[in-house]
Every structure is written in C-alpha cells, then in structure tokens.
N, C-alpha and C positions, 0 to 999 in steps of 0.2 A: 741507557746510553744510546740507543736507535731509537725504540717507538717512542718515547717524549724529548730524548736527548739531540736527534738527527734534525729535532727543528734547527737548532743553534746553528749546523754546520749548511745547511741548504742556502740562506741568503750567501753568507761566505765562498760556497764554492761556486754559484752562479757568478761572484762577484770574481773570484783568482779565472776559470778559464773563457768566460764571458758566454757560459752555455745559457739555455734558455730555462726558465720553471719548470715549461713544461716537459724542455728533456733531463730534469731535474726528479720534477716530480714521474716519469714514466719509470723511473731507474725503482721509486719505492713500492710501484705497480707490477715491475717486475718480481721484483720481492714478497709481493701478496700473492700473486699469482703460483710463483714457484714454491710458495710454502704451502698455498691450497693442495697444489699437486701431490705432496708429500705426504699432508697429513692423513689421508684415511688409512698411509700404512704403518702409522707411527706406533698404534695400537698392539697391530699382531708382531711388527718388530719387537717392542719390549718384552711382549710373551715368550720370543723364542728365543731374544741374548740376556733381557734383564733389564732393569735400570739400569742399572751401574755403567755397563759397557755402553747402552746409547748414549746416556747421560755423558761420559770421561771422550766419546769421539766429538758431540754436540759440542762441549768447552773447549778442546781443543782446535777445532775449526774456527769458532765465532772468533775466539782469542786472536784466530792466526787471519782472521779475514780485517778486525780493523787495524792490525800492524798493517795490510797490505792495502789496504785503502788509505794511508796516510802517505802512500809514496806510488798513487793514480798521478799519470798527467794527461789521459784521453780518456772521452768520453766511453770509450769500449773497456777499458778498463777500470772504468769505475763503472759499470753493468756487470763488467765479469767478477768484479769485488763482490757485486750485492750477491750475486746469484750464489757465491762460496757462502756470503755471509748468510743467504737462510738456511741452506743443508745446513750450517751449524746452529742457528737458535730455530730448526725446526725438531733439532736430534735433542738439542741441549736447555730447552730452558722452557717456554711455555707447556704445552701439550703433555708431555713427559713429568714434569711437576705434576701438574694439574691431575691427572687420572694417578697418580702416586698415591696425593693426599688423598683422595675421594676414596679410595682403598681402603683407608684406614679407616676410614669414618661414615657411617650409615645413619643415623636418627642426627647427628652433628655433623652433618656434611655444609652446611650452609654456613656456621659458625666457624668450619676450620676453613673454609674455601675465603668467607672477608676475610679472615686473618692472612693467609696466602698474597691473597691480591692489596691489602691493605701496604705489605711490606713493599710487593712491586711497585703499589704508587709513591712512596714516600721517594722511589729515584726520582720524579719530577720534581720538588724539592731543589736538587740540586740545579736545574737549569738556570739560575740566576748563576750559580755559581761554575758554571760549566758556559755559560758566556762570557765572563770575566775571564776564565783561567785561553779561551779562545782568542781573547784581545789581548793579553798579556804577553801567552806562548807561542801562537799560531795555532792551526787548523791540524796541522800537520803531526806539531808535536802533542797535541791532547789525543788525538786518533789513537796516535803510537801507544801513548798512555795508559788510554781505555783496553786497547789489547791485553797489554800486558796487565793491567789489575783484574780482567776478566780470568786469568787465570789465577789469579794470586784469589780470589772469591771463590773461582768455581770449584778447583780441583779438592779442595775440603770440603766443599758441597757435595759430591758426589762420593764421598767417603761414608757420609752420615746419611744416603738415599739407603731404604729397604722399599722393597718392592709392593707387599703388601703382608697383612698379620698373619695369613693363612703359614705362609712362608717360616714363621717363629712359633707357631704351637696359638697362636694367638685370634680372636677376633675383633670386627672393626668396632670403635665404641670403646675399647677396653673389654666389650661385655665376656662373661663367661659362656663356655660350652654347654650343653646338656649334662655330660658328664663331670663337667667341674662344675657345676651346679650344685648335682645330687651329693656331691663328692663334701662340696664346702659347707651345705646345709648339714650333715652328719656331722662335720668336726666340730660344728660352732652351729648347734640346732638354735639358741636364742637370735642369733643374727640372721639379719635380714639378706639374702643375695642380690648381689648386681644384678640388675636388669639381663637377662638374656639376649642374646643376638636373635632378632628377630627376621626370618626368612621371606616371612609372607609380605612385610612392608617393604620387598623390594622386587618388584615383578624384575624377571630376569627376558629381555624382547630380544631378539637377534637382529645382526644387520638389515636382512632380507626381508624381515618384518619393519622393521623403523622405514624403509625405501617404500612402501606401501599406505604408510601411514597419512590423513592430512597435517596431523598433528607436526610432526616430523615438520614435514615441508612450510607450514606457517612458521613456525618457531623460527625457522632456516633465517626466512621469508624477513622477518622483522629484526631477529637480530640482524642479519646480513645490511639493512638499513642505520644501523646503529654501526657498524661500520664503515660503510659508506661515506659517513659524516666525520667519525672519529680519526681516517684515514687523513683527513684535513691540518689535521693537527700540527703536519708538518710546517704548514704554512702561514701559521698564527702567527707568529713573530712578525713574519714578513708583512701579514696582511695590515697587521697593528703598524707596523713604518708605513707603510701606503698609504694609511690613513690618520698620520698627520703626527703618531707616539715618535719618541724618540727612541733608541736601541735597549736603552737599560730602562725604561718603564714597559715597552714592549715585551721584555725578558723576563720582569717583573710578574706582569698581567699573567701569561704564559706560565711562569715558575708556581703562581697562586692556585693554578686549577687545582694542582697536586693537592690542595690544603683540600679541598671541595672531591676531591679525586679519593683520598684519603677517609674521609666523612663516610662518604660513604661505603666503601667498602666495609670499616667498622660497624655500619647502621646491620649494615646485612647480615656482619659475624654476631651485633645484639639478638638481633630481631628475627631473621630468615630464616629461623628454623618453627618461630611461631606464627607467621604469618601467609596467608596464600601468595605463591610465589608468583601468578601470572600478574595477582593488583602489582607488586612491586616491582616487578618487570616494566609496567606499562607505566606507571610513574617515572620509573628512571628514565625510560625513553623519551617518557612528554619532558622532563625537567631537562635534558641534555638536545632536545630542540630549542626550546629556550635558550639555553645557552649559543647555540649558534647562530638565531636571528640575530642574538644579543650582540657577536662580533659582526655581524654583518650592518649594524646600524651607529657602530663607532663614528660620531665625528661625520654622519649621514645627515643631509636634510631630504626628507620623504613630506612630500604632500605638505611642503612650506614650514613643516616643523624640525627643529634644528637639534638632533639629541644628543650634539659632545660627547662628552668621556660617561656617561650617566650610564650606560647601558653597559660598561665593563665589570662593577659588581654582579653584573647577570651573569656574562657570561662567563667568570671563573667562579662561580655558585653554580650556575645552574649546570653546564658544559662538565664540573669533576663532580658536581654531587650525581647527576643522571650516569656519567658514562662510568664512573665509581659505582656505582648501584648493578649496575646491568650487568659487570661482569659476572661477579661472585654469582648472584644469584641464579643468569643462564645458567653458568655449569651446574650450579646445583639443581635445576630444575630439569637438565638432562639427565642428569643420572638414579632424579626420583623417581622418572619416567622410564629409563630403557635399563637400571640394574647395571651392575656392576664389571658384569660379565662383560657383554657387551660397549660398557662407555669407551674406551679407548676408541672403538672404530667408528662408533657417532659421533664422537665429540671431535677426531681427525676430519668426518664429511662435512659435518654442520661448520668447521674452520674454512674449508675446502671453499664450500657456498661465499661465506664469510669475506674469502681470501680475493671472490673475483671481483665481490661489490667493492671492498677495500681495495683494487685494484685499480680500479676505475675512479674513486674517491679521490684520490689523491692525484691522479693524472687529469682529472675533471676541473679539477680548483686550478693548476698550475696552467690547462689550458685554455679556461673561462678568462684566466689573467690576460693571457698573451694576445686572448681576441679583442676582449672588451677593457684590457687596462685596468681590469677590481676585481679583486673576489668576492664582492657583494652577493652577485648574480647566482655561485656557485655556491655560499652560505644560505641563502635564503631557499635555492633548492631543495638544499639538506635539511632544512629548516621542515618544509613543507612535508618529506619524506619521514621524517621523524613522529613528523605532528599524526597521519596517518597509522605508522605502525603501532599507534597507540589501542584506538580499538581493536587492531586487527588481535593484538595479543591480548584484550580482554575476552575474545572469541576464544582463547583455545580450547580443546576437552579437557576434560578431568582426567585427573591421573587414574580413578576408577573407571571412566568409558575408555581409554585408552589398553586400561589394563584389561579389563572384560574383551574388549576386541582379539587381543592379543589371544587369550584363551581360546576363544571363539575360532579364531583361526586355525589353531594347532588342531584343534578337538576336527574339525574338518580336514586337515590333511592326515590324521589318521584313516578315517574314514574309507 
C-alpha cells in the first residue's frame, strides 16, 4: 500500500492541492531517509523487547499514520504524516520480518527469504485495483481504508511472529541438536538423522568488523543503486500519462511489474540456495536497468527512431523480474556472509546506506520533471547507474576470503 501502492495516490494529490512532484516526491525522501536513520537500531531493539512488542507498536503506528494521512490538507502535514508513517513500517514490517525469517532458516535461507518477498510483491497486484477503487471512492476514503485493514492483517500477524528457534528448544533448518541427534540415532538406530545444524557454515562477523570490510561497503555500494532506481517507482504511472498512456493502461503497465516482481522472487525461493549468489545479484541488477531505460523510451523518438509502446514489455519484465530477484537474494547473501548474530545490525546499516540513495531517487525523478518536463533524463540515469553496478557486484569476495579475513582479524586482536 506505500512502496508500490503510493504510486496510485502521488499524481492525485499533486492534482487535489496543486503541490509540485518534486515536493511530492521529497515527502517519500523524507521517508527513505528517516527509516535509514532507524534502521541500524532495529536490530539490537528486537534483542532487548522481542518481536512481538516491536512488531504490535510498528502495526499500530503505520495503521494510525494512513487514517491520518487521509485527512492532510498542507503540505507540512503530509511530511509530518510520512515521518509517523516510517517509525511505524520501520518498527512493523520490513526489517523486523526479514531478520525473523532468516532466524529460522540457515542452509534455506534464500528459499524462505523468495517465499517472504514473493508474498510482499503479489501487493502490486493489486495497483490496478487500488486505482479503480481511488476513482470510484476518493483518495481520501481508500487511505482511511488501508489504515484500518492494516490492522485487521497486522495485529494476527504478530500473534503468529516467534522470534527465533533457539527461543522453543528448537534449531534453524528444523535441523536436530547434538544431543537430539545421539538421542534419536539410539531410538530408531535403522533411521537415518536429520541433517545437523551446522555452525561452521555460518561465520558469525560483528558490526565493527562488517564497518571494515570492502566487501560490506561494495555490497552497500550497488545495492544502494538498485535503490536509487527502484525509489522511482512512485512515479511510473505518472511518467507513463506524460508520455502519451492513458490512466488505466498506465496503472495497468505498473500493476504488471508485480507479475515480473513476483517471478522472481519465486526464481530465487527455486534456485538461491544452489546457485552463487553474487551471478544472481548482478543479473537482477543488469535485468532491472533494462527495465528502466525501457520506461524511459516509451513513446520516445531517439536518433530518428520512433519506439511506441514496444519497449513496455521490457519494462514490466525486465524492472519486476531484476528488482524481484535482487531482494530475496541481498538479504540472503548478507547473512551468508556476517551470520546470524550479527544480521539485524548489518542489514539495519546496509538499509540505512540504502535509504539515502532511495532518498535521493525519488526526489531526483520528481525534480528532473520540474526542470526538464520528462522523466526520461532521470530514467535513463538510473539506467546507466544499474548497468555499472553490475560488474562491480561480480567483483565481490568470497564468502571464504571474507570469512578467513574475519579470523585473521580476531586471531590479531588477541595478540
């Protein structure tokens, strides 16, 4: 309902109080920004209330932020909306999930992480139908809506969060202990045992080492680019009426990424766990440039050549299948790399990073608009920026030189 759903209401509310994109688009910069601030402490907060409590204040916030955003009439109050509305989906909903699942799951962490994100993208899905229900009710009244179904979804969402397996007698995997090992091989000596929880496949890095790392900082580096671009999103719809769609093929084109959005996350819940995660990283990234030159050439004539509507299969393929790909499998490639211990507070900084490119993204597109009348100029950027992070992420280390490092290091501060 915000990160794919706020496209729908952005042309709308520039249209009711006659503000501009770009102090449209700064309101969801402010939003990136204030949730980067948050996040590297998201981590050690859950350690010391839990899910549950971050999780039950995060739902009741965001809940209470779009009831209050459906009844802004200035532009300061719909800033001081957004700013409520990230404390709540930075307490309540991404971050807090994400290092949940990953809890649970060590050798299948990639597999349960697309399943996670697969289910987040099927909200895009509904943007066709979340345009219609805007022209129908108003702006106003679907806002109110969302609030309130936000907790009709959440508050039994966070009935059913446990924090992690350690917590229940339990390891991640399902796998068995040492002792329930030796325990179950005695009862039933013909049977074969569950795989073991295995320790050593997950180097365990602390903050203070990941800040040292180059590894860390490239990772940052490129996903932060893939941000940067994805932040755009908001403005898709609009960019597609600029150039030439009408509102409900526009909303269309838009509502389709999800299907491409979808894909791939599934590819990565198949695949991700057998395949090197930086090739797929760097895939997703080159496919989801693609997808943005692809909006940026809508209905464009470049160098005498005239490419109509031809270049929108691209970008609802190429735009949800890369930026579907790229999530699941970052988080998973963070926490292959820095252990479990640890993730919450990397995956909080790497958001943080994240949050100020995407901050910039989205205020970059709505004021490329205001100067130059398109957001060609500010696609084709992203475009460029994408195309780049590609080798840089076939450059990363291996999770072995990374992890040897890590050693290396320690074995020296004893010293």
């Amino acid at each position: 309902m915000f990160w794919r759903g706020f496209a729908v209401f952005f042309d709308v509310i520039v249209d009711t109080f006659g503000w501009s994109r770009g102090a449209v688009g700064a309101a969801v910069s402010i939003q990136r920004l204030e949730g980067g601030m948050i996040s590297p402490f998201i981590g050690t907060i859950i350690n010391r209330y839990g899910t549950r409590r971050v999780m039950s204040f995060g739902v009741t916030v965001t809940g209470l932020s779009f009831i209050l955003m459906s009844m802004v009439d200035t532009l300061w109050q719909f800033y001081l909306v957004i700013v409520l509305l990230t404390i709540g989906m930075s307490f309540g909903t991404f971050i807090v999930v994400v290092v949940t699942v990953s809890n649970w799951f060590a050798r299948r962490r990639a597999r349960a992480l697309g399943i996670l994100m697969a289910t987040s993208g099927i909200g895009g899905l509904t943007i066709p139908l979340l345009s219609g229900s805007v022209d129908f009710f108003g702006w106003r009244e679907v806002l109110f809506a969302i609030g309130v179904g936000f907790w009709i979804v959440g508050f039994p969402a966070v009935i059913l969060m446990r924090q992690s397996p350690e917590l229940y007698g339990m390891r991640p995997d399902g796998d068995l202990s040492e002792e329930e090992e030796r325990a179950a091989a005695l009862s039933a000596p013909g049977e074969r045992p569950r795989r073991r929880y295995r320790v050593r496949s997950l180097p365990q890095i602390t903050m203070r080492q990941a800040l040292r790392m180059r590894f860390f900082w490239q990772l940052a580096l490129v996903s932060s680019f893939g941000q940067f671009a994805s932040a755009s999103n908001i403005t898709h719809i609009d960019a597609l009426e600029e150039s030439g769609l009408s509102v409900s093929v526009a909303a269309i084109a838009v509502g389709s990424v999800a299907v491409g959005d979808i894909a791939g996350r599934l590819l990565v819940a198949a695949f991700g766990d057998r395949m090197n995660k930086r090739l797929v990283l760097a895939g997703a990234l080159g496919l989801e440039g693609i997808g943005i030159l692809a909006i940026s050439l809508v209905n464009a004539d470049t160098f005498g050549v005239s490419f109509g509507t031809g270049t929108l299969p691209l970008y609802s393929i190429g735009f949800g299948l890369g930026f579907g790909a790229s999530v699941p499998i970052r988080l998973a490639l963070l926490a292959d790399y820095f252990g479990r211990e640890s993730y919450g507070n990397v995956l909080g900084l790497v958001s943080s990073i994240n949050a100020i490119f995407g901050a910039f993204g989205a205020a970059f597109a709505g004021l490329m608009f205001d100067l130059t009348d398109t957001y060609r100029i500010a696609f084709s950027v992203m475009a460029v920026l994408l195309f780049l992070s590609v080798p840089a992420t076939l450059g990363l280390e291996s999770q072995q030189r990374v992890a040897a490092r890590s050693r290396y290091e320690r074995s020296r501060q004893r010293q």
